[in-house]
C-alpha positions in Angstrom: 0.0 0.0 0.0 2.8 2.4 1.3 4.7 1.6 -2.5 2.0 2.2 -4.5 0.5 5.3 -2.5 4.2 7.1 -2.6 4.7 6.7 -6.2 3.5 10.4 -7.4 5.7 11.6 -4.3 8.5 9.9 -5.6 8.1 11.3 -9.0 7.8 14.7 -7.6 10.6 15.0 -5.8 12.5 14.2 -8.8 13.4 10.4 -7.2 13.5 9.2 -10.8 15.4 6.0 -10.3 13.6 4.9 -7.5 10.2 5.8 -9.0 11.2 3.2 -11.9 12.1 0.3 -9.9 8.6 1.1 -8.1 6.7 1.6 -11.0 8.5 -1.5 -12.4 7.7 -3.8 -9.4 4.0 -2.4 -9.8 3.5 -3.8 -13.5 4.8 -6.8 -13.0 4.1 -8.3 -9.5 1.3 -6.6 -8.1 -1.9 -8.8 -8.7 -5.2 -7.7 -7.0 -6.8 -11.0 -8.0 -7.2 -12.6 -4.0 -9.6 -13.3 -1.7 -8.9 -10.6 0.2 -11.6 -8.2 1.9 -11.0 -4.7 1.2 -12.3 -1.1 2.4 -13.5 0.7 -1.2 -13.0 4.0 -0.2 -9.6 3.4 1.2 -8.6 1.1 -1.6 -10.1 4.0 -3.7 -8.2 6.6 -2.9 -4.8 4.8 -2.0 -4.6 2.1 -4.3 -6.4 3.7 -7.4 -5.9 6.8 -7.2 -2.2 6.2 -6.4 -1.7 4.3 -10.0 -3.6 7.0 -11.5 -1.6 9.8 -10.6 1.3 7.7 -11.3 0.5 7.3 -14.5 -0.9 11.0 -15.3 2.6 12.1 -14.0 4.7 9.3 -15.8 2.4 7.6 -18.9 3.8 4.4 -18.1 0.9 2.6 -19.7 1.7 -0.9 -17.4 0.7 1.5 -14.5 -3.3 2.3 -15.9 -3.6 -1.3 -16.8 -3.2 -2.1 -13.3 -5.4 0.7 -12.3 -8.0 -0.5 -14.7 -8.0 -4.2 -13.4 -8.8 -2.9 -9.9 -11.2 -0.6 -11.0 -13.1 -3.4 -12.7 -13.3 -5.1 -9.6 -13.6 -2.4 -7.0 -16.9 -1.5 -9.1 -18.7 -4.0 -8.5 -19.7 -2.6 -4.8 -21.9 -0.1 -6.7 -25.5 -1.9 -7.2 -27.1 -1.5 -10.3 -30.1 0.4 -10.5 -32.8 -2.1 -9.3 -37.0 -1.1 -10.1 -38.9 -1.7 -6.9 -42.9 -2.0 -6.8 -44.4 0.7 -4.5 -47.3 1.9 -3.9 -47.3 6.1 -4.1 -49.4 7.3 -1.6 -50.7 10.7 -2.2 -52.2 11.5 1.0 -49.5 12.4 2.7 -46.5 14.4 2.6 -45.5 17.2 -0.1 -48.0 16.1 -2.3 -50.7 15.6 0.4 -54.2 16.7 1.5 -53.1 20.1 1.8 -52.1 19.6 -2.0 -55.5 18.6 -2.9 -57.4 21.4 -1.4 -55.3 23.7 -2.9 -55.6 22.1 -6.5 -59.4 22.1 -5.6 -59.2 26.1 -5.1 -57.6 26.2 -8.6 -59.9 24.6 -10.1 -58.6 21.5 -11.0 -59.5 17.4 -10.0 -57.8 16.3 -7.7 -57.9 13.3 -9.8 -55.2 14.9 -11.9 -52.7 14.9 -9.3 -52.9 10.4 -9.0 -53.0 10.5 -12.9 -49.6 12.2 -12.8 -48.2 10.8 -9.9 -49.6 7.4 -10.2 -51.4 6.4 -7.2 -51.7 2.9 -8.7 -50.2 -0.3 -6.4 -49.1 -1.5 -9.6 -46.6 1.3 -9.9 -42.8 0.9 -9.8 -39.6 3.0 -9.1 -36.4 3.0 -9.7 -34.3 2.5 -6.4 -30.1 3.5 -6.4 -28.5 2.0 -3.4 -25.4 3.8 -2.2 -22.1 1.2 -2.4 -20.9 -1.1 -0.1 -18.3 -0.4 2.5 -16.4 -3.4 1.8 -15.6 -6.1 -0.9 -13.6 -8.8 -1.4 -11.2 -8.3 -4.4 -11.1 -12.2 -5.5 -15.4 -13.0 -5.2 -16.5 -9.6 -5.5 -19.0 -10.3 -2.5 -19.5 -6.9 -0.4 -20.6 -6.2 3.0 -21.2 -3.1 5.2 -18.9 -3.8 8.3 -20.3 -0.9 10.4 -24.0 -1.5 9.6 -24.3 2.0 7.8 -22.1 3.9 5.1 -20.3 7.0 5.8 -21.0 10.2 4.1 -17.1 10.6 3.1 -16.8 7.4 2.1 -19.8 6.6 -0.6 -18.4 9.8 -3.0 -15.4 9.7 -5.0 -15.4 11.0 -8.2 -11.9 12.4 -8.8 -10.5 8.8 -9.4 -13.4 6.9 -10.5 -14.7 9.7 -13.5 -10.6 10.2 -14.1 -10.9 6.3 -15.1 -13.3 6.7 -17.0 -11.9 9.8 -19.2 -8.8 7.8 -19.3 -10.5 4.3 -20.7 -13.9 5.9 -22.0 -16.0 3.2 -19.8 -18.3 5.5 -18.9 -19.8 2.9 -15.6 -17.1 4.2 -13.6 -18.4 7.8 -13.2 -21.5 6.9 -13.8 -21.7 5.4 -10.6 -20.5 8.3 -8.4 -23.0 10.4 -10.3 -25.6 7.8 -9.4 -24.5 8.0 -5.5 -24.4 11.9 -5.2 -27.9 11.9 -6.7 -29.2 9.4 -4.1 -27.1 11.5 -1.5 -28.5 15.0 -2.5 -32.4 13.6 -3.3 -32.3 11.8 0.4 -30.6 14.3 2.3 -31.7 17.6 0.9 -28.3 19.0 0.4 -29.4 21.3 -2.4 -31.5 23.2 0.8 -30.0 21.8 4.0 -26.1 22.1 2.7 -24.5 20.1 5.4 -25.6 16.3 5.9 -25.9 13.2 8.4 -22.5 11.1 8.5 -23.9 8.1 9.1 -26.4 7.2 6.2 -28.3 4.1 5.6 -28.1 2.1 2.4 -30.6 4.3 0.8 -28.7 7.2 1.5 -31.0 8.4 4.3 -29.6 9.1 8.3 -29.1 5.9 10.3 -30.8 6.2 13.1 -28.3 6.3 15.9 -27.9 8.8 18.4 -24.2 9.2 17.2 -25.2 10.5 14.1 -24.2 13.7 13.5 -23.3 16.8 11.5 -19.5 17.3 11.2 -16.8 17.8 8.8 -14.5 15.5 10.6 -14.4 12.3 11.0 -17.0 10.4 8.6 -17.9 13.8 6.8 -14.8 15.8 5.7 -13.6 14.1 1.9 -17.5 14.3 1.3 -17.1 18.5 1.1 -13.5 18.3 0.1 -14.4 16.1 -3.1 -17.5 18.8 -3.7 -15.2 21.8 -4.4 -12.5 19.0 -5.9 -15.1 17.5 -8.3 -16.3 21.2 -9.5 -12.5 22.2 -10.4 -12.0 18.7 -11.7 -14.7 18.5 -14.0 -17.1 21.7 -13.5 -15.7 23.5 -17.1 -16.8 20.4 -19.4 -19.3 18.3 -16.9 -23.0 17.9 -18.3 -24.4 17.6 -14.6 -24.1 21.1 -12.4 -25.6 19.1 -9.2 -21.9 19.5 -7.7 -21.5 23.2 -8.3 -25.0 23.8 -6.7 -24.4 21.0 -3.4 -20.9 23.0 -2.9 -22.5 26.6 -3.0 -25.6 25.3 -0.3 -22.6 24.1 1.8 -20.7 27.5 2.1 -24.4 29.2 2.7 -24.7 27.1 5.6 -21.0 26.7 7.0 -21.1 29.6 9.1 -24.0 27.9 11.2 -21.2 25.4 12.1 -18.9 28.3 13.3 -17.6 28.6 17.1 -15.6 31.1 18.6 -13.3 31.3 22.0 -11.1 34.3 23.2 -7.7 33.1 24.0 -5.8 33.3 26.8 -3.2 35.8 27.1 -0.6 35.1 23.8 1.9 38.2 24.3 5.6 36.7 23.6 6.9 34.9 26.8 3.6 33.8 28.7 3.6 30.3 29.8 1.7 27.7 27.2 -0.1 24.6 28.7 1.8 21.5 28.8 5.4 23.5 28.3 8.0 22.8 30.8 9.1 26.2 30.0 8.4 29.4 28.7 8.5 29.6 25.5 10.8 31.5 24.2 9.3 34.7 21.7 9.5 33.5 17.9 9.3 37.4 16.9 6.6 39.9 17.3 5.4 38.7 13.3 4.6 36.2 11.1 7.4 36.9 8.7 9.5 36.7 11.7 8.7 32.8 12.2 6.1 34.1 14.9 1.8 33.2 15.7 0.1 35.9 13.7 0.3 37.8 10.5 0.9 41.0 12.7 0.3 41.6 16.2 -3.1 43.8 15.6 -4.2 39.8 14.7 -3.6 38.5 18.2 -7.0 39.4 20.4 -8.8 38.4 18.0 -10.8 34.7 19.0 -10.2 31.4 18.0 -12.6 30.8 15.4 -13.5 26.4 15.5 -15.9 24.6 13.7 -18.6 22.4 15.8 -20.6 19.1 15.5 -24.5 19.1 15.9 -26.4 15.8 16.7 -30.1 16.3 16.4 -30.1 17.3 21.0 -26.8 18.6 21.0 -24.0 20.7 20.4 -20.5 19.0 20.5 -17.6 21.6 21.2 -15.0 19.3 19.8 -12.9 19.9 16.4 -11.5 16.9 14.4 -7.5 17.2 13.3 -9.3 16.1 10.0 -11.5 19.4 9.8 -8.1 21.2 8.9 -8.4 20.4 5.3 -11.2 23.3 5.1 -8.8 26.1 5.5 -7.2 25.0 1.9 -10.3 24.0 0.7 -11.4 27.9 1.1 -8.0 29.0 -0.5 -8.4 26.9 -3.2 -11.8 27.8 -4.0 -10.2 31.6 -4.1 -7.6 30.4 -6.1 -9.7 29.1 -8.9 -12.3 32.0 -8.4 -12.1 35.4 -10.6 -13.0 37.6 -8.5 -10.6 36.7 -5.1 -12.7 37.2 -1.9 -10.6 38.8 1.2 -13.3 37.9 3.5 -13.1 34.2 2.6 -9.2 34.6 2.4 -9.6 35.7 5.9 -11.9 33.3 7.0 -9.3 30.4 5.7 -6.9 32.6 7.7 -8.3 32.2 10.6 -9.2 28.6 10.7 -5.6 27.8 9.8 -4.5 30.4 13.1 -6.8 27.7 14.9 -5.0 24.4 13.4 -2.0 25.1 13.8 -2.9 26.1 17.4 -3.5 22.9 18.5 0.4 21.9 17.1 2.2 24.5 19.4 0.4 23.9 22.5 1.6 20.6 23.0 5.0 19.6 24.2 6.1 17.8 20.6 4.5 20.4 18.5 2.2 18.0 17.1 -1.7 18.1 16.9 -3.8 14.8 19.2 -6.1 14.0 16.8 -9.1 15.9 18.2 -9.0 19.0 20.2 -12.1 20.0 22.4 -12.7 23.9 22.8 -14.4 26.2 25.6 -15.2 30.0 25.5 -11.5 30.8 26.0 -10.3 28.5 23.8 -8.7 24.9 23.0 -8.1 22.3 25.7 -7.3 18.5 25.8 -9.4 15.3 24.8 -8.2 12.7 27.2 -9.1 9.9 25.0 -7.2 11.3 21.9 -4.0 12.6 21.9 -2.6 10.6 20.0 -1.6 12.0 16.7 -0.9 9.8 13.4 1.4 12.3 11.1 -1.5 13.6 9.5 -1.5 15.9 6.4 -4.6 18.2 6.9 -2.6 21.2 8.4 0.1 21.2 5.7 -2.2 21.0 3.0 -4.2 24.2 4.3 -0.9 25.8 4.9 0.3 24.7 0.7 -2.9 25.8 -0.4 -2.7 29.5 1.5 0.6 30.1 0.4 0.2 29.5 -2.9 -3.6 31.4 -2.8 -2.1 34.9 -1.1 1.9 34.0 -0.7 2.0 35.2 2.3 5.5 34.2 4.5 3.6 33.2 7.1 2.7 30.2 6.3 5.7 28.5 5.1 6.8 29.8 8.5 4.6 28.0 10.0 4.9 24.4 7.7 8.9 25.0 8.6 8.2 24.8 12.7 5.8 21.9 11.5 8.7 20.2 9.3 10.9 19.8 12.6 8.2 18.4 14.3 7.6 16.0 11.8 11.3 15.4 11.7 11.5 14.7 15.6 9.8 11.7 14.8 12.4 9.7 12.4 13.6 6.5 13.7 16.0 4.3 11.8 13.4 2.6 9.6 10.2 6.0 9.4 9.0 8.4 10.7 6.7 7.1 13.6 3.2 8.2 15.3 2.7 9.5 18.9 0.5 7.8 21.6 0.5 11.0 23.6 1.8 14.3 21.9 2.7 15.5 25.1 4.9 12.6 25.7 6.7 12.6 22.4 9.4 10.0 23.7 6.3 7.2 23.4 6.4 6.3 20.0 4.3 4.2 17.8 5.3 1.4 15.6 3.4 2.7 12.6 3.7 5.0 10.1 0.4 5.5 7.8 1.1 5.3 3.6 -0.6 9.0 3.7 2.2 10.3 5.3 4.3 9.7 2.3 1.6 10.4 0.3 0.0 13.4 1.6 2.4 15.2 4.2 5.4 15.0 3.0 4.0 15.9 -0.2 2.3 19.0 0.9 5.4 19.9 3.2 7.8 19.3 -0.2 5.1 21.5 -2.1 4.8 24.1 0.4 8.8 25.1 -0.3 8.7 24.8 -4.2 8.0 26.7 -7.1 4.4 26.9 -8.4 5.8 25.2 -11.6 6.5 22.0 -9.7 2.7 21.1 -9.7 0.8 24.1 -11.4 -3.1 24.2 -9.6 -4.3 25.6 -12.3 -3.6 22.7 -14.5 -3.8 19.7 -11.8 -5.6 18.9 -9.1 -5.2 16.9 -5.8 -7.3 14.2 -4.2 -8.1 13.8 -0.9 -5.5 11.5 -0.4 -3.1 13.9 -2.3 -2.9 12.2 -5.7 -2.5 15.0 -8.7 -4.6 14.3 -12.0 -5.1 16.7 -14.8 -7.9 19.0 -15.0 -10.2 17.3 -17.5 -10.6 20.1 -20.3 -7.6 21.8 -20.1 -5.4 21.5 -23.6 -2.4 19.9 -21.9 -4.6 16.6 -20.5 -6.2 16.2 -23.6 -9.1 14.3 -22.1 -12.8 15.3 -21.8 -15.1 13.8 -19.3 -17.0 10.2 -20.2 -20.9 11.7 -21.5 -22.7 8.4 -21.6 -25.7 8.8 -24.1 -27.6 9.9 -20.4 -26.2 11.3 -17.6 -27.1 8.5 -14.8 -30.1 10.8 -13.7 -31.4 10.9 -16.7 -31.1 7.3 -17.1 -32.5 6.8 -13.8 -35.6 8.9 -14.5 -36.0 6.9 -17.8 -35.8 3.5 -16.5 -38.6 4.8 -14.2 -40.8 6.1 -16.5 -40.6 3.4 -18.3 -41.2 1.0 -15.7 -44.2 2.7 -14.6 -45.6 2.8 -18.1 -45.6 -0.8 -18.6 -47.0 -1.7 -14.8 -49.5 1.2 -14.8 -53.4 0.4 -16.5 -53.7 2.7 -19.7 -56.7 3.8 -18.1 -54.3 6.1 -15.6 -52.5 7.3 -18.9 -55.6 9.4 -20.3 -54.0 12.5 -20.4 -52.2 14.1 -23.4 -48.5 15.1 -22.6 -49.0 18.7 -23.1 -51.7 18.4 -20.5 -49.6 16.5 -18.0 -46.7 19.3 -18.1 -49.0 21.5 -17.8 -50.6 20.3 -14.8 -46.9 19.7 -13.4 -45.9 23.2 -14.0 -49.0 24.3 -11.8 -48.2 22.1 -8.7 -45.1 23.3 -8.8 -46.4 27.0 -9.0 -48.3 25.7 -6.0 -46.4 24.2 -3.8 -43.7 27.3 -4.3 -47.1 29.7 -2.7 -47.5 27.0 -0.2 -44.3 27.2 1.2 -44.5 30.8 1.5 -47.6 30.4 3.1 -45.8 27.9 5.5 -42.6 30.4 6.5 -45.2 33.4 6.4 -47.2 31.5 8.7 -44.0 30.2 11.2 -42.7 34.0 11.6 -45.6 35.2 13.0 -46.0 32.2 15.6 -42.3 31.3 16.6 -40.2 32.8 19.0 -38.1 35.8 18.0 -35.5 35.1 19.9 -34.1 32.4 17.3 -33.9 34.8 14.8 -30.8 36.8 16.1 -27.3 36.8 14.9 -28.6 35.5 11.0 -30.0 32.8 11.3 -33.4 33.3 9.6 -36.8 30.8 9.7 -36.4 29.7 6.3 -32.5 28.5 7.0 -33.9 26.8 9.7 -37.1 25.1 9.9 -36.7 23.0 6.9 -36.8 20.7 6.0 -39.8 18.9 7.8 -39.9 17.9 10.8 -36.5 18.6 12.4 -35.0 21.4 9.8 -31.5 22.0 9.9 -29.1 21.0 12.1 -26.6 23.6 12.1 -28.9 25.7 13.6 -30.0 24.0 17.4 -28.5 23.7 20.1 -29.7 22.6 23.8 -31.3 26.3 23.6 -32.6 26.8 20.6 -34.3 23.9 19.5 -36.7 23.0 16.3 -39.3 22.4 18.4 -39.2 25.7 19.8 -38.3 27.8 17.1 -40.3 26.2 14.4 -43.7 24.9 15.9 
């Protein structure tokens, strides 16, 4: 895994020789035909990805036949499309009884609305089931280990769609299509922005009171690969659901936002866990030192929470630190360069690397818990595993605003990092504030992501241009599809897979539904779909017309408005409750 994940890195850094005896090895002795059980979204972006960007970098063609044979069996833990008899019940729900009354004011029967919706028990649908968790490489038999799917887990379009550009079999990113549709029709993200981690097989919330919204563990690669997809693909891509999911998620993020004033951070004061004072890095950033300029330093931590459906957790992931450089990147690929997101992305980074210097080995635990005056420990996880999420913010800010002060900050990060070698790695922490108990492990992504990032951080642009590549989650660079130097254009089946999807419905219905339920011309039917639509749109003004006047006024301070937060019905958004303001008492 560690071989195949470094191989871009290699490359990179110019390790030409030893990328060849890799890349060799690779072609010729590395089989994926056993019965071995694998995770696909860690074999996804490790395994596949790896050869991928491998190949982009090198064009050894052994290395995309290899890719190719995994792909061909990794893809078999996406499930065909499957049509499902249902009944359609029309008395309840959007389309419900107030529905009928208000077709009955119109003047229409409310016998139109089963004649287009098909209120018929013979009636079918076409059902998309989200991917497995697991499968075995050799049988291609899957399983869902945990019981439910994470929301990071089920989307990854960068490798699979960069497969399918590559061989033009078009199932590979047809699939990830299917599974953001399912994601985005179950969970609402076009209005809600920010979704469950834990989802069911239909893409739906697992109901478990661990569920939750965050954009750590479980959650984060599902918003990194939203912006990563758009810059990917966005230019040449038939389907704008991505573009649209990632603009609902930055309207909602700031419901997610925390802050805590720190303690006192003038140069010399005592830091916890230091046996010592620490001894002033300069009054500035470009002096090696905490902040941009000293007029930065009372301003509060900004952190980013988790929301269960009772609760507000103050705790902030390691693995939350990619969103920094997800924010810089968006700026870099935007026209018109945003100083309020820039500082936004600034301060979240301030945060991350925060929870690096307050420990005694300069490294981040894996999850940091926060208060009113800022960061403090989480007993159970300070461990930290030589994760990239920092340095990549800290790549992607430089090269956004180039600004010194982040490579100042990657270099106090590098000798961290460096305080880890042993004779055979670089090794993990069980406690970061006992830096002398070391791990025997080293991940692959530490060869793959943060020494990659750190290497990238001190380059020149022209090493890996962003506006010509761009990175997976697990670091991996592939061409921009659309851009003259890849010379590839994204695999356009004859129908996008919602299309197809909608199609194979239709059709399905048609032939299980009585023609008698078919009377209507189809100029008539769109025209009676154009005025339920015109009607539900009045009834939902109606509804947040209706929930103003009645609900508190106290939820409707500091921005958040009734319409961000009471839907979708009956528990609305997440983001916005806590154990004081609840749905129940802002939305009744």
């Amino acid at each position: 895994q560690t071989l195949v994940d470094a191989l871009d890195t290699l490359w990179l850094m110019d390790f030409k020789e030893e990328f060849d005896r890799a890349a060799l090895w690779v072609e010729q002795s590395l089989s994926f035909s056993k019965d071995l059980n694998v995770n696909l979204f860690e074999t996804s972006i490790r395994h596949l990805g790896g050869l991928l960007s491998a190949f982009a970098l090198s064009r050894r063609s052994g290395l995309l036949d290899v890719a190719k044979d995994l792909g061909d069996r990794l893809i078999k833990a996406f499930p065909p499309p499957r049509t499902a008899r249902s009944r359609k019940d029309t008395s309840k729900g959007i389309f419900g009884a107030e529905f009928k009354k208000l077709l009955h004011h119109v003047g229409l029967p409310t016998e139109a609305l089963d004649s287009v919706l098909g209120n018929d028990k013979n009636s079918s649908e076409v059902v998309i089931s989200l991917p497995s968790s697991d499968i075995n490489l050799g049988s291609g038999e899957t399983k869902n280990l945990a019981g439910f799917i994470s929301l990071a887990e089920a989307y990854v379009p960068i490798e699979w769609k960069y497969l399918a550009a590559l061989t033009t079999n078009c199932s590979y990113s047809i699939a990830q299509d299917r599974v953001l549709h399912v994601i985005n029709r179950s969970l609402n993200l076009e209005e809600n922005g920010l979704g469950m981690i834990m989802l069911t097989e239909e893409g739906k919330a697992f109901p478990s009171p661990q569920n939750r919204v965050s954009l750590g563990s479980r959650g984060d690669s599902f918003y990194e690969y939203l912006l990563k997809d758009l810059i990917f693909s966005a230019d040449v891509a038939e389907d704008k659901l991505t573009k649209k999911l990632w603009s609902s998620f930055r309207a909602k993020l700031p419901g997610l936002f925390a802050e805590g004033r720190p303690v006192d951070r003038t140069p010399g004061s005592s830091w916890p866990h230091k046996t010592r004072k620490e001894v002033p890095r300069g009054r500035s950033g470009a002096l090696g030192g905490w902040h941009e300029s000293w007029k930065d330093a009372p301003s509060p931590w900004l952190f980013l929470k988790e929301v269960t459906p009772h609760q507000t957790v103050p705790k902030m992931d390691h693995l939350v630190c990619f969103l920094p450089g997800a924010i810089a990147l968006e700026i870099f690929h935007s026209e018109k360069k945003s100083e309020v997101d820039l500082q936004l992305a600034h301060r979240l980074a301030q945060t991350c690397v925060h929870m690096y210097w307050r420990t005694v080995s300069d490294l981040a635990p894996e999850i940091t818990r926060f208060t009113r005056n800022g960061l403090v420990d989480d007993k159970g996880s300070m461990h930290n595993i030589l994760r990239p999420e920092t340095i990549e913010s800290l790549f992607l800010l430089w090269r956004t605003s180039k600004k010194q002060i982040y490579r100042n900050w990657g270099q106090r990060m590098l000798a961290a990092f460096y305080r880890t070698k042993t004779r055979f790695g670089f090794a993990s922490l069980h406690n970061v504030n006992q830096p002398s108990k070391q791990r025997d492990d080293m991940p692959s992504f530490f060869v793959a992501e943060t020494l990659k990032y750190l290497f990238l951080l001190f380059s020149p642009d022209t090493v890996l241009p962003l506006d010509q590549y761009v990175l997976s989650t697990e670091a991996h660079p592939v061409p921009i599809l659309g851009k003259a130097h890849s010379g590839l254009k994204p695999c356009h089946a004859q129908q996008t897979s919602q299309a197809k999807a909608e199609k194979d419905g239709d059709q399905a219905t048609k032939e299980s539904t009585p023609k008698s339920t078919q009377a209507c011309e189809p100029q008539r039917v769109q025209q009676l779909e154009e005025q339920m639509k015109e009607g539900e749109r009045q009834l939902q003004k109606l509804r947040r017309e209706y929930g103003m006047c009645v609900s508190d006024p106290n939820c409707w301070a500091s921005g958040y408005t009734y319409e961000d937060c009471c839907f979708p019905v009956p528990v609305g958004n997440m983001a916005c409750w806590d154990a004081e303001f609840t749905y129940s008492r802002c939305c009744r």
